[in-house]
C-alpha positions in Angstrom: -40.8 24.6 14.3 -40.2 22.3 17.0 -39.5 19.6 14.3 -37.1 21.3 12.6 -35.0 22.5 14.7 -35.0 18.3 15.9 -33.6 17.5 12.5 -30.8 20.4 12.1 -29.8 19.3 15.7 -30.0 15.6 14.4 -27.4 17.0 11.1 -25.2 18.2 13.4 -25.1 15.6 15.6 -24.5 13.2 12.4 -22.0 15.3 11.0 -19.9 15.6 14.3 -20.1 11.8 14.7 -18.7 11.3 11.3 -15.5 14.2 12.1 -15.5 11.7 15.2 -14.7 8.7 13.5 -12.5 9.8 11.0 -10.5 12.2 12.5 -9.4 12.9 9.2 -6.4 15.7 8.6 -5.9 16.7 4.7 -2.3 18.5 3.9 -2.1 19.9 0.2 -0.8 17.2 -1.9 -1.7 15.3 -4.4 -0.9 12.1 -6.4 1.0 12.6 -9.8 -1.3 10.4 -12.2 0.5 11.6 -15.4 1.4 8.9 -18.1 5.1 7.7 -18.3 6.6 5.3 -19.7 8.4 2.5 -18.6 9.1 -1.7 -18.9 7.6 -5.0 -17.5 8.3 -8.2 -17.4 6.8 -11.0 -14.9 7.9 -13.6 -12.9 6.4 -16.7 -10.9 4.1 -18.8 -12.7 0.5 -18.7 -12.9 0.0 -19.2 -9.3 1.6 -16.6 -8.4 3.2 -18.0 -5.5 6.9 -16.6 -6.0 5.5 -13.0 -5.9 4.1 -13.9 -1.6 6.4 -12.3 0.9 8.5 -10.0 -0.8 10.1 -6.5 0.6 7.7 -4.5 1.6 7.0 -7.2 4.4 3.3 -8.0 3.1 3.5 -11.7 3.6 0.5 -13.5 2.2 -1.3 -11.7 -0.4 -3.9 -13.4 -1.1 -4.6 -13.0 3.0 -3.8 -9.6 2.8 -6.0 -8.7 -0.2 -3.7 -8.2 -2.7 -4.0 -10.8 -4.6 -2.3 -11.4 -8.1 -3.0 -7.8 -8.9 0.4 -6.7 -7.8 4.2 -5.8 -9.4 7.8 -5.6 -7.9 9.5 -2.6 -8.7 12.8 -1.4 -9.8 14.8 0.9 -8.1 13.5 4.4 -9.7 10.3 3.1 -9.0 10.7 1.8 -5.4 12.4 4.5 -3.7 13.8 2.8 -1.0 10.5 0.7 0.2 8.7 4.2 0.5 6.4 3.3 -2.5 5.1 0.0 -0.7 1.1 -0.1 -1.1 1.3 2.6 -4.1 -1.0 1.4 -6.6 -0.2 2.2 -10.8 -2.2 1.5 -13.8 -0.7 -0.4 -17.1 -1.4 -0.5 -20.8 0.7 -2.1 -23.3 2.1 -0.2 -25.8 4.2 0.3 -29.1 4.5 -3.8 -29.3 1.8 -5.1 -31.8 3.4 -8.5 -31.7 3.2 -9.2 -28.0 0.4 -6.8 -27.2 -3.0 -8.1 -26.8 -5.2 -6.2 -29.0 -7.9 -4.2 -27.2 -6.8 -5.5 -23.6 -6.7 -2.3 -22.2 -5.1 -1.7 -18.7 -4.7 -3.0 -15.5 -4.2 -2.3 -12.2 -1.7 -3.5 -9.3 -0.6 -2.5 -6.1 3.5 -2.2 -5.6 4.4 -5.3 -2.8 7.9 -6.2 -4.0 11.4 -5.2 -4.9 12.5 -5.6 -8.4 16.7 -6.0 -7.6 19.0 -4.3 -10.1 21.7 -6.9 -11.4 24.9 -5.2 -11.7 26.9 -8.2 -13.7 24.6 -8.4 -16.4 25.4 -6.1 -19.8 22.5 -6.4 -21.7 18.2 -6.4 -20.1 18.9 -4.1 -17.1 15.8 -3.8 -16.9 15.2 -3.2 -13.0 18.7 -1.3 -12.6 19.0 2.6 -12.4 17.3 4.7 -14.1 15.3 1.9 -15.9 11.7 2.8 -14.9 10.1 -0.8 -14.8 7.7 -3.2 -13.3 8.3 -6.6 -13.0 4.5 -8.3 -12.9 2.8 -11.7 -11.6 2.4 -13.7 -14.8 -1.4 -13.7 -14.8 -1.9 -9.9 -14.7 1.3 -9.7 -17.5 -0.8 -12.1 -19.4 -4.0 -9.7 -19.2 -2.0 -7.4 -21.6 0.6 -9.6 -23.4 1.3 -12.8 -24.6 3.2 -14.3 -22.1 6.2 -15.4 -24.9 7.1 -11.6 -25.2 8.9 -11.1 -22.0 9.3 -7.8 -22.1 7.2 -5.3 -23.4 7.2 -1.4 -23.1 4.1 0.1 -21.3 2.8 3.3 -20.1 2.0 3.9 -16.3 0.5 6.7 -14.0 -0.1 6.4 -10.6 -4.0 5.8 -9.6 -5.7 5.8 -6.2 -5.8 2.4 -4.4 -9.6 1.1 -3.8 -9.5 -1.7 -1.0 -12.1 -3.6 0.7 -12.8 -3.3 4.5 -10.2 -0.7 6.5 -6.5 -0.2 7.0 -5.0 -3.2 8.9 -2.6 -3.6 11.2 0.0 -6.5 12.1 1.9 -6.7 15.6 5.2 -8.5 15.8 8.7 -8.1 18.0 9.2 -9.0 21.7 9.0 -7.3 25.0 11.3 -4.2 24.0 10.3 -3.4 20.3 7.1 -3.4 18.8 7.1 -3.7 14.8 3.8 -3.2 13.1 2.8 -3.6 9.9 0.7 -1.9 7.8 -1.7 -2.7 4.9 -4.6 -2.5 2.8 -4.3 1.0 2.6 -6.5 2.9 0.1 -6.2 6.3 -1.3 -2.5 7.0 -2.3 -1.4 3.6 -0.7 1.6 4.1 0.4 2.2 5.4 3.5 4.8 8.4 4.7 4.8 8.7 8.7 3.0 6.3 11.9 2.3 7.5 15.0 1.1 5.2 17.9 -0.4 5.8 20.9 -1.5 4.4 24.4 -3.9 5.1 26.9 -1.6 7.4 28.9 1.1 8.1 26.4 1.3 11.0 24.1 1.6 10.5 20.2 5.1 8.9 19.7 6.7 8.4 16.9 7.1 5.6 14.8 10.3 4.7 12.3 10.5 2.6 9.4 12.2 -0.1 9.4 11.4 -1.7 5.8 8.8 -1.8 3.8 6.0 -1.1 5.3 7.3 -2.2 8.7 7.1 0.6 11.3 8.6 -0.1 14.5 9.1 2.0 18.4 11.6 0.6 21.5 8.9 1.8 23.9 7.0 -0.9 25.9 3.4 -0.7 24.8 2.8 -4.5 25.9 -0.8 -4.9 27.7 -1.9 -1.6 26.4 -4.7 -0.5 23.7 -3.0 0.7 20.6 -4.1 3.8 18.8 -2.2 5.0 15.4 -2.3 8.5 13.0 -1.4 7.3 9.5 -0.2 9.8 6.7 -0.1 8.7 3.1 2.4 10.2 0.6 -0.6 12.6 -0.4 -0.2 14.2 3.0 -3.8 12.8 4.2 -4.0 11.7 7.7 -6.5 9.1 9.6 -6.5 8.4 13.3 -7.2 5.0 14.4 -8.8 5.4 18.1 -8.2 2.0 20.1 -8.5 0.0 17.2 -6.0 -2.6 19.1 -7.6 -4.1 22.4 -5.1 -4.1 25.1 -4.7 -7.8 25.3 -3.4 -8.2 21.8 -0.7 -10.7 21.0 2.0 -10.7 18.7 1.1 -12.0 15.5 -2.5 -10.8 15.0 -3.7 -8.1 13.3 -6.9 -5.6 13.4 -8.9 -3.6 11.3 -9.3 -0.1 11.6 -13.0 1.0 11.0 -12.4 3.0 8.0 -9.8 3.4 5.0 -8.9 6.6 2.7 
């Protein structure tokens, strides 16, 4: 008797350190993962180094865990930065001259801005409505031959798998704190950040671009907590996951991911 009432206390113990560490908050919502259709191109070379930085403030994706596996967007697509970190899976279709027979489909996460180009009358590919994706050439070359240019594909949203837990970068000055952040699994791309210090209540965080949150209040010298909602409406808390003598220009990593 004695021993099993030790290991149901020892479940529950277990189970209320998990709740612990997540903190997790799930609002209904979900992710739309419906084919559509839709165009891609590439650009860069097979480096990849011309798709680095970009507009949803990543910086180095190869340091950042991205990789080549990634795609700027056009403007239906990239809402504004808002889909930043969204991940989308592609098949080439409908082209058997540029297709690659039986290559199947990739994946890549949304880290860049595909500009609409206003003065052009023919190939608007990344202006309005035009539903497109404008690729690194290695992961175009998984599914075409790179000659084609352009090739029509279908697309659906997918869940974002990455290694190790949601990271956060710290730049600004004194008055304004700017943080980004990445590697964010589940839906991706991230809706609302709140931060928090030792003796502070939750404040609110604002976009700035990208994925580029930012606050005027002086949270120098402080440990940094954050609550981070994706676009599926799922929450995770990060409890002093930044040690109060941070510095600008590092980053952490929270102990878990979606």
């Amino acid at each position: 008797m004695a021993r099993s009432q030790s290991l149901f206390s020892c479940i529950i113990f277990m189970t209320l350190f998990v709740i612990t560490m997540s903190k997790r908050i799930t609002i209904d919502g979900e992710i739309d993962n419906n084919w559509y259709d839709a165009h891609a191109t590439f650009y860069g070379d097979m480096t990849g180094s011309e798709t680095m930085q970009g507009a949803c403030g990543y910086g180095n994706l190869f340091d950042q865990g991205y990789g080549l596996s990634t795609a700027a967007l056009s403007s239906a697509l990239f809402n504004n930065g808002l889909t930043c970190g969204a991940c989308f899976e592609l098949q080439c279709v409908n082209d058997p001259q540029w297709c690659i027979k039986n290559a199947g489909t990739i994946k890549i996460t949304a880290t860049n801005f595909c500009p609409a180009n206003y003065s052009k009358t023919q190939d608007l590919w990344c202006n309005p409505p035009q539903r497109h994706f404008d690729l690194s050439m290695p992961m175009f070359t998984k599914i075409a031959q790179y000659k084609a240019g352009v090739i029509p594909v279908k697309y659906r949203r997918v869940p974002c798998i990455k290694q190790g837990g949601v990271r956060f970068e710290l730049k600004g000055n004194l008055n304004w704190l700017l943080v980004l952040v990445y590697n964010v699994g589940g839906a991706g791309d991230i809706s609302n950040v709140k931060i928090k210090g030792p003796n502070t209540n939750w404040i609110q965080m604002t976009r700035n671009w990208g994925q580029n949150w930012q606050t005027d209040t002086k949270l120098v010298g402080l440990t940094l907590s954050f609550q981070v909602t994706t676009s599926d409406g799922k929450m995770l808390q990060f409890d002093n996951v930044v040690p109060r003598n941070w510095q600008y220009g590092q980053n952490f990593q929270g102990r878990f991911n979606f």
